[in-house]
C-alpha positions as CSV (number, residue, x, y, z in Angstrom):
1,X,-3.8,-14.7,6.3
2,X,-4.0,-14.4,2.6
3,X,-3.5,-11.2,0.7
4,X,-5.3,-11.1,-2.9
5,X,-2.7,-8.4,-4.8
6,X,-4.9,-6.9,-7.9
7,X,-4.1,-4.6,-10.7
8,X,-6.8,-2.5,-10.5
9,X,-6.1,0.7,-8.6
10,X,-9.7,2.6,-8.7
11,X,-11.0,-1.2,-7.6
12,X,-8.3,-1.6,-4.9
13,X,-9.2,2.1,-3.7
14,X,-13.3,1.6,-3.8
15,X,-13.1,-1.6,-1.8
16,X,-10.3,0.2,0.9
17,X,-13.3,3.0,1.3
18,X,-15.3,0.4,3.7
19,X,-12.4,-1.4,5.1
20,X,-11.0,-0.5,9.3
21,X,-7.4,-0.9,8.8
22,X,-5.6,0.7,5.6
23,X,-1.8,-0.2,5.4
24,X,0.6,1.4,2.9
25,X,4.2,1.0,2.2
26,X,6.5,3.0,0.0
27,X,10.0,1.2,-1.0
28,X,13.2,3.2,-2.8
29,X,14.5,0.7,-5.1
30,X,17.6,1.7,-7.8
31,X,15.0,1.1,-10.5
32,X,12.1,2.9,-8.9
33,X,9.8,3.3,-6.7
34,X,7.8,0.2,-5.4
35,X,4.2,1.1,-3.5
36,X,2.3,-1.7,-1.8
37,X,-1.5,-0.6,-0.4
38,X,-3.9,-3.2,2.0
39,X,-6.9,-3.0,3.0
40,X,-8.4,-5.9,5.0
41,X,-7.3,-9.2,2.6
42,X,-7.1,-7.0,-0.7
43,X,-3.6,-6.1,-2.0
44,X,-2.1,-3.7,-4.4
45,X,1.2,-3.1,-5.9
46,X,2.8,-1.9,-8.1
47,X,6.6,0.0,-9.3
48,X,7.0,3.4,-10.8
49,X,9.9,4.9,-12.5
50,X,10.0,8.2,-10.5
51,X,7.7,10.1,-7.3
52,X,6.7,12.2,-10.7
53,X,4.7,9.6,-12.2
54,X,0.9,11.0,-12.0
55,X,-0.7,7.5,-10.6
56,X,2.1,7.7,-8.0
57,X,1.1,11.4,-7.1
58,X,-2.5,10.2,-6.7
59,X,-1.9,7.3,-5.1
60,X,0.4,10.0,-2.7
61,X,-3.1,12.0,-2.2
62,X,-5.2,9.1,-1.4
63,X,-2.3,7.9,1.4
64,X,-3.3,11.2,3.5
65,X,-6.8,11.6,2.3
66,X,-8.1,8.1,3.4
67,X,-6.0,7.7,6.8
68,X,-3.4,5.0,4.9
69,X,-1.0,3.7,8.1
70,X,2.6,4.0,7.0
71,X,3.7,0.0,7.6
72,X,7.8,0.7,8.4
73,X,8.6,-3.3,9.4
74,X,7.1,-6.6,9.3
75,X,7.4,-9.4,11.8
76,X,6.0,-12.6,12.9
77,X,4.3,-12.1,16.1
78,X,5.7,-14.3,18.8
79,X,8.9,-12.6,17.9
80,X,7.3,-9.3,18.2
81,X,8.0,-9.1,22.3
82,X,11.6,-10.6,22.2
């Protein structure tokens, strides 16, 4: 399945609204702080220079507000049962 990653964060978040199945993920990275959001095939990410960054605090917000599923590993699934 394709994932379409776009810049737009109000976009991203009034498409997600509609969709089932909202996955988040939030990555520690020496330079920052990496968030990656999906809902159905729409995609967003994007880095921050610290958790005080306001769009990172909203995007925080919207995580519990709109049932975001934390996404902790990825894996192909006929490894899944192993």
């Amino acid at each position: 399945m394709t994932v379409y990653v776009i810049e737009d964060l109000d976009f991203f978040l009034e498409q997600a609204r509609n969709c089932r199945h909202k996955l988040y993920q939030i990555n520690q990275f020496a330079t920052g702080i990496e968030v990656r959001l999906r809902a159905g095939t729409l995609g967003f990410r994007k880095e921050y220079k610290s958790e005080s960054d306001e769009e990172f605090q909203k995007i925080k917000r919207i995580i519990e507000t709109e049932g975001f599923i934390e996404v902790i590993e990825t894996m192909p699934d006929d490894q899944f049962f192993i």
